[in-house]
C-alpha positions in Angstrom: -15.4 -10.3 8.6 -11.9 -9.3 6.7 -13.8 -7.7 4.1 -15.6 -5.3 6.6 -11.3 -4.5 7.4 -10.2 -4.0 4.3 -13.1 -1.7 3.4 -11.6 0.2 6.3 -8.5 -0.1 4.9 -9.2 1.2 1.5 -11.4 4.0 3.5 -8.2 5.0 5.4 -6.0 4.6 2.4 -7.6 6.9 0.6 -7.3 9.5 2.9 -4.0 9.0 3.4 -3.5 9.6 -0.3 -5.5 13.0 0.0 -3.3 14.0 2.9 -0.2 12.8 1.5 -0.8 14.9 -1.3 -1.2 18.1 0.3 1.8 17.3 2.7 3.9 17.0 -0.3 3.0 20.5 -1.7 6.0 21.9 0.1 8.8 19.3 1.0 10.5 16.6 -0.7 8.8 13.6 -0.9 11.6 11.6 1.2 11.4 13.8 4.2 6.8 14.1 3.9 7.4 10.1 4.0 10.4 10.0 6.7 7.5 12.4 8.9 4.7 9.7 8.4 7.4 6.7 9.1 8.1 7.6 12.3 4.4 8.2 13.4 3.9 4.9 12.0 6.5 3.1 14.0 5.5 4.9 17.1 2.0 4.1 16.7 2.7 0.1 15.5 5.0 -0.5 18.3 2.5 1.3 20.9 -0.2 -1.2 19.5 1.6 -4.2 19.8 2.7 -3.0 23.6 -0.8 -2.6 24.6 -1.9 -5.5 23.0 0.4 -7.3 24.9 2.8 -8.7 22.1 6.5 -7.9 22.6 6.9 -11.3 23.8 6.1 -12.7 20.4 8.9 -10.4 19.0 11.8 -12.4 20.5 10.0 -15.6 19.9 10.1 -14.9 16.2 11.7 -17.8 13.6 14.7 -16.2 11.6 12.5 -17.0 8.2 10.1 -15.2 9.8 12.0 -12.1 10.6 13.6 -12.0 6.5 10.5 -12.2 5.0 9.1 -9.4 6.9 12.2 -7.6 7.0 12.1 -8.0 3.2 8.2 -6.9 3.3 9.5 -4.1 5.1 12.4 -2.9 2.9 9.6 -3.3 -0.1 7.0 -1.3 1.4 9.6 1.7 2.2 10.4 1.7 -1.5 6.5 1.5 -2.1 5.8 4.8 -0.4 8.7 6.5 -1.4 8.0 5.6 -5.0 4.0 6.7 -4.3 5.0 9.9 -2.4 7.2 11.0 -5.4 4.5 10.2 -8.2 1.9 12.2 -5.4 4.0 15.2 -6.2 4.3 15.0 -9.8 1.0 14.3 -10.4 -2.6 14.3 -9.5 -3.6 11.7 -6.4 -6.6 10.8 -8.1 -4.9 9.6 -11.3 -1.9 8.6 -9.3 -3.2 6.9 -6.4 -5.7 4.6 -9.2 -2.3 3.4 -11.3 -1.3 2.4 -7.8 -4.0 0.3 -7.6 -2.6 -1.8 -10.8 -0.9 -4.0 -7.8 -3.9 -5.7 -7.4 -2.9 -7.3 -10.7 0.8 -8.1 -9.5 -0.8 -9.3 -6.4 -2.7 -12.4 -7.9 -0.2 -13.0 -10.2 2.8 -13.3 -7.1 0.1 -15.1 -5.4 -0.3 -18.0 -7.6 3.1 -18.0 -8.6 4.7 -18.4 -5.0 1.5 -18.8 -2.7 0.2 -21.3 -5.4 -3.6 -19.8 -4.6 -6.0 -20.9 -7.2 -8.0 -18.4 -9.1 -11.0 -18.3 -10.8 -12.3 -16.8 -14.2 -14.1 -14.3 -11.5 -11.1 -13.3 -9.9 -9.5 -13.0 -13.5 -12.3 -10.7 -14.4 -12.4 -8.8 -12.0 -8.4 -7.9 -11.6 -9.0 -7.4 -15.3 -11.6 -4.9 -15.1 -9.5 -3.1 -12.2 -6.5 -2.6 -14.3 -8.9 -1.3 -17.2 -10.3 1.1 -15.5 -7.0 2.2 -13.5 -5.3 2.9 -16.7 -8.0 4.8 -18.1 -8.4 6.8 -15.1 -4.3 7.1 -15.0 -4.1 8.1 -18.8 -7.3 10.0 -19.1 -6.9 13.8 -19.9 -7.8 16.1 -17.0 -10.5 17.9 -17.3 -10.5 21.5 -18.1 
């Protein structure tokens, strides 16, 4: 069942690249992502209310709470960094460099998670990255 999510996921995030990319057109790329962080906070805090969860908030360890304060502080740099490179360049070439994380992701997760990977997995992040950079460093087409 998670992969049927994170199809979604990859659905939704690429439309929030094509949106993103037209809402930079005209603004700074700080203030197009300040916009979208408040909807999201609105929005994550309005799901957690109706899902019943605020209790959980205050019931939270403190190594809890720095690691996803942390998470937190790293994904704001994440979209700031994406909404800037969303306004220099293309979001198709853009948003499949961005996708060269998957490659940092395996790596961090066997390093600190200590996951075990397999020659598949190796492969396939492999193949990813290939065909991100040559998407990313292809010249457009005239």
């Amino acid at each position: 069942m998670w992969w049927i999510f994170s199809l979604l996921a990859a659905v939704a995030a690429a439309v929030v690249v094509t949106l993103s990319k037209v809402g930079v057109r005209n603004v700074e790329p700080s203030v197009a992502f300040a916009v979208q962080s408040v909807l999201i906070v609105a929005v994550a805090w309005g799901v957690v209310a109706w899902q019943g969860h605020l209790p959980q908030v205050a019931q939270m360890e403190r190594r809890t709470w720095l690691f996803l304060v942390a998470a937190g502080v790293i994904t704001c740099l994440s979209s700031l960094l994406s909404f800037q490179a969303l306004k220099l360049g293309p979001a198709s070439r853009t948003s499949s460099f961005d996708k060269i994380s998957l490659v940092f992701s395996i790596v961090l997760a066997v390093l600190f998670l200590k996951e075990k990977i397999t020659w598949q997995v190796v492969l396939g992040a492999a193949l990813m990255a290939a065909g991100a950079l040559l998407i990313a460093f292809t010249r457009p087409a005239e």
